[in-house]
C-alpha positions in Angstrom: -10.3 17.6 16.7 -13.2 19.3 14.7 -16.3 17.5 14.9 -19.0 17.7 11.9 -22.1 16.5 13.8 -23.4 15.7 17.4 -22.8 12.5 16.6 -19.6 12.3 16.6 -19.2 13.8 19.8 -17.8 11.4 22.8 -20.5 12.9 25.4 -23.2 12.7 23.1 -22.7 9.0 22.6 -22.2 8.4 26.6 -25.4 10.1 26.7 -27.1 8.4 24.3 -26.0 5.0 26.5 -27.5 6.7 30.0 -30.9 7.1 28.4 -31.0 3.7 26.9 -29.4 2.5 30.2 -32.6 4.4 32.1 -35.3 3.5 29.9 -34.0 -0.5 30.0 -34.0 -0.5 33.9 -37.4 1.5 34.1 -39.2 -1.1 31.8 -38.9 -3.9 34.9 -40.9 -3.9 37.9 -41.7 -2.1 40.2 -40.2 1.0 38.1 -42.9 0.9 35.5 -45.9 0.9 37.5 -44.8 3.9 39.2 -45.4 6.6 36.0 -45.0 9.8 37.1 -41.3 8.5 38.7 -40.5 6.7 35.3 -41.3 9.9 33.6 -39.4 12.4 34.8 -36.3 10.4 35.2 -36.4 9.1 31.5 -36.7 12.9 30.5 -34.0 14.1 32.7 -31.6 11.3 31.4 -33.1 11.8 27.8 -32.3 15.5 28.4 -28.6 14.8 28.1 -28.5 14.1 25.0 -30.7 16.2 23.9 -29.2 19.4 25.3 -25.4 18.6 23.8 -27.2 17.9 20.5 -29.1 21.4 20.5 -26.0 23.2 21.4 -23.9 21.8 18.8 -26.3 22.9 16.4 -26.8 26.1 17.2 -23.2 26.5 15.8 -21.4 29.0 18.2 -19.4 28.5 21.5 -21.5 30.6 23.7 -24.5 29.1 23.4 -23.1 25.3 23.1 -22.0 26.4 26.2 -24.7 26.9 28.1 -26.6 23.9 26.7 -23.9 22.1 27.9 -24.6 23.6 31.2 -28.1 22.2 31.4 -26.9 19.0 29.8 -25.2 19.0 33.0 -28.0 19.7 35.3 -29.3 17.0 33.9 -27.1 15.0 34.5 -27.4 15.7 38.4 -30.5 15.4 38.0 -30.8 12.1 37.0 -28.1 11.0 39.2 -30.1 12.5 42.3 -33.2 10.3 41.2 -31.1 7.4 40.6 -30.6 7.5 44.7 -33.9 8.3 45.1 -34.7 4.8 43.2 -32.3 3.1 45.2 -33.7 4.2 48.4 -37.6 3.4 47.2 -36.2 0.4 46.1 -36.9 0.3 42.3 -33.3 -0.7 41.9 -30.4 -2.6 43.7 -26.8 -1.5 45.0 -25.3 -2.6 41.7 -27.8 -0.8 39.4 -27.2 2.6 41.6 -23.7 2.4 41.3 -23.4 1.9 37.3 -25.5 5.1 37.4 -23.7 6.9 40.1 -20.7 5.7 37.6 -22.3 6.7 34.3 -23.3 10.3 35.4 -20.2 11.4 37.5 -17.9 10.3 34.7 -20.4 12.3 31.9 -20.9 15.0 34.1 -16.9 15.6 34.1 -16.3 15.3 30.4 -19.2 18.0 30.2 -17.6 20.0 32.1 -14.0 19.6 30.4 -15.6 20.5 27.3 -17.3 23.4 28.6 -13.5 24.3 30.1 -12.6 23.6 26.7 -14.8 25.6 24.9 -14.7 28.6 26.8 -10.8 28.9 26.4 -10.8 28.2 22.7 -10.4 30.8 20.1 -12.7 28.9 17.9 -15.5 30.8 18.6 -18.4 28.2 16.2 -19.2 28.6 13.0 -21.5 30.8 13.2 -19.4 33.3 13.5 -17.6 33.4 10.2 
C-alpha cells in the first residue's frame, strides 16, 4: 500500500494515541507537580510522532529510515520512564502495563517498517 501523507500511516496514528495517552495521565496528581519529569516524558512520547512524521516527509527511504530509528528510541525511551513512574509512584500497575503494552507493540511495527523499507525497491519519491 502507498501512503500519501503521515497521516495515513498505522504507526503514526498509534503514536499519536501514546502522546495523548501520556499527556492525559501526566495532567493528575502527583505527575503534574513534578515538571521537569512531566517534561521530558511528554517530549519523548511526543517525539514519536513527530519523528515518523518528519521522515515521511523528507520523501526518501534512507532518511525515513533513520527517523524511524529515533522514533524508535523514543519509544524506549518513554517506555523506560514509564517504569520509572511506576516505581516513584506517579502511576499504578495497570497504567504501567497499558504503556509497557502501547510501546513494545509500536516499537515492533517501527521496526517492521524499517525491515520493510530497507528491503523495498521503492526507494521515495525523491528519487524520481
Amino acid at each position: 500500500m502507498i501512503y500519501n501523507s503521515f497521516e495515513e500511516l498505522p504507526i503514526w496514528q498509534k503514536a499519536r494515541q501514546l502522546a495523548k495517552f501520556v499527556f492525559e495521565m501526566t495532567s493528575q496528581e502527583p505527575f503534574n507537580k513534578d515538571f521537569r519529569f512531566r517534561d521530558q516524558i511528554r517530549a519523548s512520547s511526543g517525539s514519536v510522532s513527530d519523528n515518523i512524521a518528519e521522515g515521511f516527509e523528507r520523501s526518501g527511504n534512507k532518511e525515513f529510515v533513520q527517523f524511524l530509528y529515533i522514533a524508535k528510541g523514543s519509544c524506549g525511551e518513554t517506555r523506560s520512564q514509564s517504569y520509572r513512574a511506576y516505581d516513584n509512584n506517579y502511576i499504578n500497575q495497570e497504567t504501567l502495563d497499558i504503556l509497557i503494552q502501547k510501546t513494545t507493540e509500536l516499537s515492533s511495527e517501527i521496526a517492521g517498517l524499517i525491515k520493510y523499507l530497507k528491503n523495498s525497491d521503492f526507494k521515495g519519491t525523491k528519487y524520481k
